[in-house]
C-alpha positions in Angstrom: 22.7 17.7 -3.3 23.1 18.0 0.7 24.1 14.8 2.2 23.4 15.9 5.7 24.4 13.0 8.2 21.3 11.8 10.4 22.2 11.8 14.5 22.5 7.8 14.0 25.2 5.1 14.3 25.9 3.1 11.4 24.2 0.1 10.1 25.5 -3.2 9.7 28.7 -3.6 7.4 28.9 0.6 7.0 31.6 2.9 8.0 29.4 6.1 8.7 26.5 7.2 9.8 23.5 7.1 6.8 23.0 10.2 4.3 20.2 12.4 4.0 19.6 12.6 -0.2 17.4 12.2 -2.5 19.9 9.0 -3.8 19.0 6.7 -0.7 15.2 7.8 -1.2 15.4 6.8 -4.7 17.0 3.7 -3.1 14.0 3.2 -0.5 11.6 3.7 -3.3 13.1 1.1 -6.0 12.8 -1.3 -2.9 8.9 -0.1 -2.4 7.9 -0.7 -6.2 9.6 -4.4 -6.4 7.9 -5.0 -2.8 4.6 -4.2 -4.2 4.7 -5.4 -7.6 4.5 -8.5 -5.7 2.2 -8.0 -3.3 -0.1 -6.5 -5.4 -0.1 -8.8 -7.7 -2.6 -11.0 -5.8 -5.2 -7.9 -6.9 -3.6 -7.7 -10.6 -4.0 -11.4 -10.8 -7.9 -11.6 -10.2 -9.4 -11.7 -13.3 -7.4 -14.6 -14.2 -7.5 -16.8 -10.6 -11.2 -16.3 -11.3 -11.8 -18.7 -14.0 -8.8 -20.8 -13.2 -10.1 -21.8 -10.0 -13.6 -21.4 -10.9 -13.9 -18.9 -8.3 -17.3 -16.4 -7.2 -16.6 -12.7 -6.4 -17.0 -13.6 -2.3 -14.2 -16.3 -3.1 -11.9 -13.5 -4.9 -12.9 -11.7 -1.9 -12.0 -13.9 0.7 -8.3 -14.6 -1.5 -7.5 -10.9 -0.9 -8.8 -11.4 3.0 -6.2 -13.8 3.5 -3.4 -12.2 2.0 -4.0 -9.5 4.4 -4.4 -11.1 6.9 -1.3 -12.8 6.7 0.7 -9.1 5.9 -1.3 -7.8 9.0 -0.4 -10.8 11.9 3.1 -10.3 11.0 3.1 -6.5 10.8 4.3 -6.4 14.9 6.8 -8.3 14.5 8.1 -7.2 11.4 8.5 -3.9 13.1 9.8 -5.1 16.1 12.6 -6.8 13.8 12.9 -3.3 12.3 13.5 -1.1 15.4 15.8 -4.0 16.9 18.0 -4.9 14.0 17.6 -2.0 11.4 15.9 -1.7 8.3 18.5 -2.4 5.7 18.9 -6.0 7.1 14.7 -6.4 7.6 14.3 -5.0 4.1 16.5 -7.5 2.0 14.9 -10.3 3.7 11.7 -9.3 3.0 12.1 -8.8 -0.3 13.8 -12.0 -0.4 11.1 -14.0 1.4 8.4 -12.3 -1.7 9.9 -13.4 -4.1 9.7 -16.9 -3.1 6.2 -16.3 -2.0 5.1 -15.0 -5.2 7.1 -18.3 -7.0 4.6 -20.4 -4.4 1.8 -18.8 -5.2 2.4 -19.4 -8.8 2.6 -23.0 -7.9 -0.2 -23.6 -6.2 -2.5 -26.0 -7.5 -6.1 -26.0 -5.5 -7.6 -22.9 -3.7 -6.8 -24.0 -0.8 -2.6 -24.3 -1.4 -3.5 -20.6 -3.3 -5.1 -19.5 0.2 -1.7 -20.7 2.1 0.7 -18.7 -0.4 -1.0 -15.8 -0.4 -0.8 -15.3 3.5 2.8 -16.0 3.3 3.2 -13.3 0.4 1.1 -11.0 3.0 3.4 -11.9 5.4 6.7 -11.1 4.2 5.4 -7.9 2.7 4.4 -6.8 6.3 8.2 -5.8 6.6 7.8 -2.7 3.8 5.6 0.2 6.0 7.9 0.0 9.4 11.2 -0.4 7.6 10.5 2.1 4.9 8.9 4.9 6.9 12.5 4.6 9.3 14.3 4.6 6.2 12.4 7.5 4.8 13.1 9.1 9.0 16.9 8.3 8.3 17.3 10.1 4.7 14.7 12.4 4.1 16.4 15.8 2.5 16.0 18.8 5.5 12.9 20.2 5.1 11.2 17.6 2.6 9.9 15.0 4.4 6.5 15.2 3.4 7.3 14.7 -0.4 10.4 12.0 0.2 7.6 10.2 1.9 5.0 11.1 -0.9 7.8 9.5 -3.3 8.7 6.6 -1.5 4.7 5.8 -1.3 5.0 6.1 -5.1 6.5 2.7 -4.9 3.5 1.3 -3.8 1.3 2.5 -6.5 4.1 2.2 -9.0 4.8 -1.3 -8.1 0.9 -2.4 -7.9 0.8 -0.4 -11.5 3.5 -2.9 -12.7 1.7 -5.9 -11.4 -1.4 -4.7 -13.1 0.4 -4.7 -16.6 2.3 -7.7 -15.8 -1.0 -9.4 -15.3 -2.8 -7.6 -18.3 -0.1 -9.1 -20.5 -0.5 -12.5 -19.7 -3.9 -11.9 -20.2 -3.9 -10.8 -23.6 -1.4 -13.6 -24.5 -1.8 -17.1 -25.1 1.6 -17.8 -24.7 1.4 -17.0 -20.9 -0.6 -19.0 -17.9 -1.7 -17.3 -14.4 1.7 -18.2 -12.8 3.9 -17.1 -15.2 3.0 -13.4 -14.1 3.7 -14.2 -10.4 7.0 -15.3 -11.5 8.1 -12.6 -13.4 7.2 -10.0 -10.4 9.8 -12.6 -8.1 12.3 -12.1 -10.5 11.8 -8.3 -10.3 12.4 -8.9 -6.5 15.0 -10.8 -6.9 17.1 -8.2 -8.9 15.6 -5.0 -6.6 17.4 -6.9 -3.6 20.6 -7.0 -5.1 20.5 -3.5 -5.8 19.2 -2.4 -2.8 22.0 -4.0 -1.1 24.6 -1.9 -2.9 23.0 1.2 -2.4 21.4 1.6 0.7 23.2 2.0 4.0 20.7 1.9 6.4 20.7 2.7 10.2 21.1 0.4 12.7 18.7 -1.0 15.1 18.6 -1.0 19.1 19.9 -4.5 19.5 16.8 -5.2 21.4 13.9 -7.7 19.7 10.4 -6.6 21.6 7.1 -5.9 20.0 6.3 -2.2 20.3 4.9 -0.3 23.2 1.4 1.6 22.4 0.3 2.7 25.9 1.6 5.8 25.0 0.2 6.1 22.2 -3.6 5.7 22.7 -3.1 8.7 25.3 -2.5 11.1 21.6 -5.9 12.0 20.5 -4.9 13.2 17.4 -2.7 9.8 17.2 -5.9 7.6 17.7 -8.3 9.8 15.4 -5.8 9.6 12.4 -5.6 5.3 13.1 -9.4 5.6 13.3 -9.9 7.3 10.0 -7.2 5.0 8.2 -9.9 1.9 9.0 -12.1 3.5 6.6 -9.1 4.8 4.3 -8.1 1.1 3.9 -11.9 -0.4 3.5 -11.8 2.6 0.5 -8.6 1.9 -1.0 -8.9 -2.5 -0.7 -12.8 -2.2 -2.2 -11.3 -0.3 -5.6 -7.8 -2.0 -5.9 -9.8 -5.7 -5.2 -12.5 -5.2 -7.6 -11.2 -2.8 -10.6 -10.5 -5.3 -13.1 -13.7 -7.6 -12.4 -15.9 -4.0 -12.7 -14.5 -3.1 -15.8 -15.5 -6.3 -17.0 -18.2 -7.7 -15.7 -19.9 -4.4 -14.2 -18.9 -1.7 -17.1 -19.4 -4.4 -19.9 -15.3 -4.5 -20.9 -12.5 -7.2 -20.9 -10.1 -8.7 -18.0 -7.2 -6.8 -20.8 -8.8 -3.5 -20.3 -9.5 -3.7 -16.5 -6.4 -4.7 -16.0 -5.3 -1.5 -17.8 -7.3 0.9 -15.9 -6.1 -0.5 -12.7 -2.5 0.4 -13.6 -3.8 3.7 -14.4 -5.6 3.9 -11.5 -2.3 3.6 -9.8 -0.3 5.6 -11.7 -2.9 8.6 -11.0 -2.2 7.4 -7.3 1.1 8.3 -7.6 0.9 11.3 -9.1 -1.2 12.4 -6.1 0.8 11.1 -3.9 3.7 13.3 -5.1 1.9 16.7 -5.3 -0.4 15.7 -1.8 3.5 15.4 -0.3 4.9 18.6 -1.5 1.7 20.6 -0.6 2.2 19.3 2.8 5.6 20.5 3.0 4.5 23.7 1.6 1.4 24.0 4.8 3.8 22.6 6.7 3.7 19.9 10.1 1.2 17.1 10.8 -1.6 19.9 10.9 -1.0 20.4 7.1 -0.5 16.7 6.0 -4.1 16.4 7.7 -5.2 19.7 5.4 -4.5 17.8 2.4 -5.5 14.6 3.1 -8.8 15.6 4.4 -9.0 17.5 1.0 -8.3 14.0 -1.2 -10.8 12.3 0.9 -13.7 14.6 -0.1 -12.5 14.2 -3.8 -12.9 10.5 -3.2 -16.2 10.8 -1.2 -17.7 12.4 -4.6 -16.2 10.2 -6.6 -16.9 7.0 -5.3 -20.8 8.6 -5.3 -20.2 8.6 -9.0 -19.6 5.1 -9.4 -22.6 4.4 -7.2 -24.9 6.3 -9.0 -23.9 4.3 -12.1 -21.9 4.4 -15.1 -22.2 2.7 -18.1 -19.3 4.0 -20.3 -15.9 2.3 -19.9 -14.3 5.9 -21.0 -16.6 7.7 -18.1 -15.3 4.2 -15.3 -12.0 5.3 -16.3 -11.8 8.8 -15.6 -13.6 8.4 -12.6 -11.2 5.5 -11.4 -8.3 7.8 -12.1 -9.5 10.8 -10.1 -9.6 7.8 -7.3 -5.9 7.3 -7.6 -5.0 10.8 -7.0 -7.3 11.4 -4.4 -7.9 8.2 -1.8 -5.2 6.1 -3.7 -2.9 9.0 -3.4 -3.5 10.2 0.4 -1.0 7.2 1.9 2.0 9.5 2.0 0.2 12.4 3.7 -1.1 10.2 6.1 2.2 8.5 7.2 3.7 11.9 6.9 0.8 12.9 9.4 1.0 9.8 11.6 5.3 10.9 11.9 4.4 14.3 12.7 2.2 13.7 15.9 4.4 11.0 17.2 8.1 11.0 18.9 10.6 9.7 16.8 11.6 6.8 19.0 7.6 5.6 18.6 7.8 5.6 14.5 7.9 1.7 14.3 5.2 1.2 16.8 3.0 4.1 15.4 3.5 2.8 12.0 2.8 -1.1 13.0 -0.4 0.6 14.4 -1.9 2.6 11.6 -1.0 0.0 9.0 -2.5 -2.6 11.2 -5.7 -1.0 11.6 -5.7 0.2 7.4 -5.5 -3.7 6.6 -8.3 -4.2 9.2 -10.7 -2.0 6.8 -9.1 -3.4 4.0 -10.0 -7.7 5.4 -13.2 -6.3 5.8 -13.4 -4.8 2.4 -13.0 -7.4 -0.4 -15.6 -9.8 0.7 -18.0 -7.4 1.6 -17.8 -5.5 -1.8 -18.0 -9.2 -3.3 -21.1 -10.3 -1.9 -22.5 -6.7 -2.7 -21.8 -7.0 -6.0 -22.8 -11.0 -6.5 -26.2 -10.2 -4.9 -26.9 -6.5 -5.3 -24.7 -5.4 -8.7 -22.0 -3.0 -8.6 -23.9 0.3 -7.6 -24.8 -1.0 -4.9 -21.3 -2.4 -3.7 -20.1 0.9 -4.2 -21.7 2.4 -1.1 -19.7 0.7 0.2 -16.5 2.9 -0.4 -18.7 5.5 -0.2 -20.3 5.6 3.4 -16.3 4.7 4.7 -15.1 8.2 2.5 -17.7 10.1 4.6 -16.9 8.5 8.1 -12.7 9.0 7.1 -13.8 13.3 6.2 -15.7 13.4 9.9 -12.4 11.9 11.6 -9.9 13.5 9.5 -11.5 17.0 10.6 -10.7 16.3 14.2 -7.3 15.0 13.3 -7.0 18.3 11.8 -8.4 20.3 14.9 -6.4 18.4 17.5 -3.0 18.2 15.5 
């Protein structure tokens, strides 16, 4: 394995300058899947906070709204915390301050206290995108950057995959309540941050604290075309992970159980996609071939989101479709950052990051309560335009990104 030092001083408490290696990925990505086995457990947890709190699917909605909101109001500073002090020490605290979001929100006893702990959850997880795409900057093998990235993003859909049988479980059981799964995913962050700590360097910061400059920025068209496309990339990808366990049950005819199931399916076919997406990007080569692919996985996703507006009845047919959703729209995350890195300098990563994940969680506030009222009102087909029209505005703006790149 080449351990190729990066051009960076050393991070707090190390004696030389951070590795490149697939060991501090793994590292990065262990930190990923506990980071979003928590956050995503607020989507996991649905089918459960629904009757508990005697909730509607605009109320569901408007639960995932909040938690985004608070992961989006804090994503500026978060990276301005990352490019000033480093992400090894921005990482442990965030992984820190989730767990004892996730032990809050298990705790919270009207909607309204459930409201609060979810925008703190949001919050804390708004340190994960800027500190691991650095990480990913500082320890990338030569050469692979597009699949360390793809393999890193794994940890997203690995982690929400987690939450999503975490949830199922307690579900299935009478032995378990609603909180007792948001406890268990603390306790997995709990022991991720230890580990992380003994394994992960990291790359110290500039000693400076101040939020990121974009004025440089909105003057890269390809920069602001990619940004554009990832509002309708997140509406896409918050509409299906929001609302796969209530359609599977309520819309497809199933149980909580089984949705529950196919959303950690649905993830696990995310991450799948988001490791072959990565190393056909490397293989093309440069941000012009990250935008290749992922224009390619949203035109799967366009069809396939169609599908589901068109109408399915079988939970066997839901399920195949949903999966072909992971790889494709669920799985296009890492080729997007890897994009998004490839048209900016390497000084502007935290800022350009901050931006695009900013504008994603825009399209993904918007989604969950929209969706929600479409399917209260209108039934499932119809809510499914929903994903659909935002797959066929994402294909129109990924092209340019792809001319301009």
């Amino acid at each position: 394995m080449e351990t190729d030092s990066v051009d960076a001083p050393a991070s707090e408490g190390t004696t030389a300058a951070p590795t490149r290696g697939w060991k501090p990925v793994a590292a990065i990505a262990g930190w990923q899947t506990a980071a979003s086995a928590c956050y995503y457990g607020l989507f996991a947890a649905t089918g459960l906070l629904k009757p508990a709190f005697d909730l509607t699917g605009t109320t569901v909605g408007l639960f995932l709204t909040v938690g985004l909101l608070g992961y989006t109001l804090a994503l500026f500073p978060s990276g301005a915390l990352v490019d000033g002090f480093g992400e090894r020490r921005v990482m442990l605290a965030g992984l820190s301050g989730l767990a004892v979001a996730a032990v809050g929100v298990s705790l919270a006893p009207t909607y309204g206290a459930l409201l609060g702990a979810a925008a703190l959850l949001g919050a804390a997880y708004s340190t994960a995108m800027p500190a691991t795409n650095r990480a990913i900057g500082a320890s990338a093998p030569p050469g692979r950057a597009n699949l360390a990235m793809g393999l890193k993003q794994v940890g997203v859909t690995a982690g929400s995959g987690l939450a999503s049988l975490v949830f199922a479980a307690v579900a299935a059981s009478a032995l378990f309540a609603w909180g007792d799964g948001f406890r268990a995913v603390a306790a997995l962050a709990v022991v991720a941050a230890a580990a992380f700590a003994l394994l992960y360097d990291g790359r110290a910061g500039s000693g400076d604290l101040a939020l990121p400059d974009l004025d440089g920025l909105g003057g890269n068209p390809a920069y602001v075309l990619l940004v554009a496309a990832g509002f309708f990339l997140g509406t896409a990808i918050f509409a299906a992970l929001g609302y796969v366990v209530l359609y599977v049950d309520e819309g497809v005819g199933a149980t909580v159980a089984i949705g529950g199931l196919v959303l950690g399916a649905t993830q696990v076919a995310g991450s799948v996609g988001r490791v072959l997406a990565g190393d056909l990007a490397d293989r093309l080569g440069g941000a012009r071939g990250a935008a290749t692919v992922a224009l390619g996985q949203a035109v799967i996703a366009l069809v396939l989101f169609g599908v589901l507006a068109a109408g399915v009845d079988s939970t066997l047919l839901a399920g195949l479709v949903l999966l072909g959703i992971g790889v494709s729209v669920l799985g296009s995350t890492g080729v997007f950052y890897s994009c998004l890195a490839g048209l900016v300098d390497g000084d502007d990563i935290g800022a350009a990051t901050a931006g695009g994940q900013t504008v994603i969680n825009v399209g993904g506030m918007v989604a969950p309560p929209t969706f929600g009222y479409l399917a209260d009102t209108a039934g499932y087909g119809t809510a499914w335009l929903l994903p659909t029209a935002c797959m066929a505005a994402a294909v129109v703006l990924l092209l340019g990104v792809r001319r301009t790149a």
